[in-house]
N, C-alpha and C positions, 0 to 999 in steps of 0.2 A: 408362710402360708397359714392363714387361717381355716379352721374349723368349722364349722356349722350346724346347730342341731335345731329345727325348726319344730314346735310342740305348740299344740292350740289346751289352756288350760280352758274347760267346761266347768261353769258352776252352777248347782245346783242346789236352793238353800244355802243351808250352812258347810257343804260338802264341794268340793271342788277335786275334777280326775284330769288327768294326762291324756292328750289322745295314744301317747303309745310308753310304755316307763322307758324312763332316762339312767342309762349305765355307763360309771367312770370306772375306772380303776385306778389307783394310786400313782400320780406322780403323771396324770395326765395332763396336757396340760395349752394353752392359745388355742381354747373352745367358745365359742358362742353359742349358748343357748338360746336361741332365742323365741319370746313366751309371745303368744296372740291369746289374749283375753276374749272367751268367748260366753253368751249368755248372763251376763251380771246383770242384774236389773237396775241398779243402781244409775240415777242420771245427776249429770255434771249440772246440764241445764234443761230446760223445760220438752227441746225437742229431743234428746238422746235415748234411746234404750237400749242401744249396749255401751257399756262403759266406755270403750275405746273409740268407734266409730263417733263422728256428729260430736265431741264431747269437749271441754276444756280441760278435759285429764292432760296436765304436759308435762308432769313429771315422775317418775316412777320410784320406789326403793325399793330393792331386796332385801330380806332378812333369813339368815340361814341358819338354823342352829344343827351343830355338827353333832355327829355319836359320841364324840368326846367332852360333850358339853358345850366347845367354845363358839362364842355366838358372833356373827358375820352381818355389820350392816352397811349397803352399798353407799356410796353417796347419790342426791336425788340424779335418777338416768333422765334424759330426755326418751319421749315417748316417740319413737320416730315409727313412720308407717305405721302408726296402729301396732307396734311389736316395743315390749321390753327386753332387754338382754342383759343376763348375766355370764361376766365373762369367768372363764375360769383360767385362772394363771396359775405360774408357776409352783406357786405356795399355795393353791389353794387346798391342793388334797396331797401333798406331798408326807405326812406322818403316817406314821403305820396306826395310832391312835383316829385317824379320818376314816377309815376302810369301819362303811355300815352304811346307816339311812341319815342322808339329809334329810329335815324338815324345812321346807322353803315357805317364805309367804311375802307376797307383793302388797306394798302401798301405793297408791294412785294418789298423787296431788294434782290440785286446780292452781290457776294462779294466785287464787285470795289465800291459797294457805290450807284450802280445804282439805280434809285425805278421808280414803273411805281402804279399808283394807280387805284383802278379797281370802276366804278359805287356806290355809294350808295346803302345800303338793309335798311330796317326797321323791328325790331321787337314791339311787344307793351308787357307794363305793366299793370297788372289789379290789380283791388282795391278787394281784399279777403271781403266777406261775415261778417267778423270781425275782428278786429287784434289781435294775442293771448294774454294772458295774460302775 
């Protein structure tokens, strides 16, 4: 079974917010996050004014940099419905050095190769009660 966490990122200027904060805990793990771009003014082509809606955006990357420094970049996602997704698997938060603040940030590609990159979000990691056995 899969997971699902459904979050509309708002940007605004140089500032981009969450509709609600996103909480893992270590060792969480066949989640989809899944991100709706909402408000960018940025257009692919002449008739678009939200990046995703009407747009040639068709490919997506995540970039994650962890509280322990190490830095996470997806390979290009396809932009499906209007939603990017990053999955979180097994490894993704499994170190006790992962429990803090993501920094996330999305790239939007076009097909010519174009990319326009939207504000940073943050989600955090918590430290579980105890780690299983």
């Amino acid at each position: 079974m899969l997971i699902k966490k459904d979050i509309t990122v708002t940007i605004e200027g140089r500032n981009a917010t969450l509709s609600e904060p996103i909480y893992l805990y270590k060792n969480d793990r066949n989640i989809d996050i899944v991100f709706t771009i909402s408000d960018a003014k940025y257009k692919f082509n002449e008739y678009s004014g939200n990046i995703l809606v009407e747009s040639t955006a068709r490919y997506a990357t995540v970039k994650v940099l962890k509280p322990n420094g190490e830095k996470f970049t997806s390979n290009k996602l396809p932009i499906v419905d209007n939603q990017v997704i990053l999955a979180i698997t097994q490894d993704f938060v499994d170190q006790i050095d992962e429990i803090g603040e993501h920094r996330v940030q999305i790239q939007l590609w076009d097909s010519d190769g174009g990319r326009i990159t939207i504000p940073p979000v943050s989600f955090e990691v918590l430290a579980p009660i105890f780690d299983d056995e």
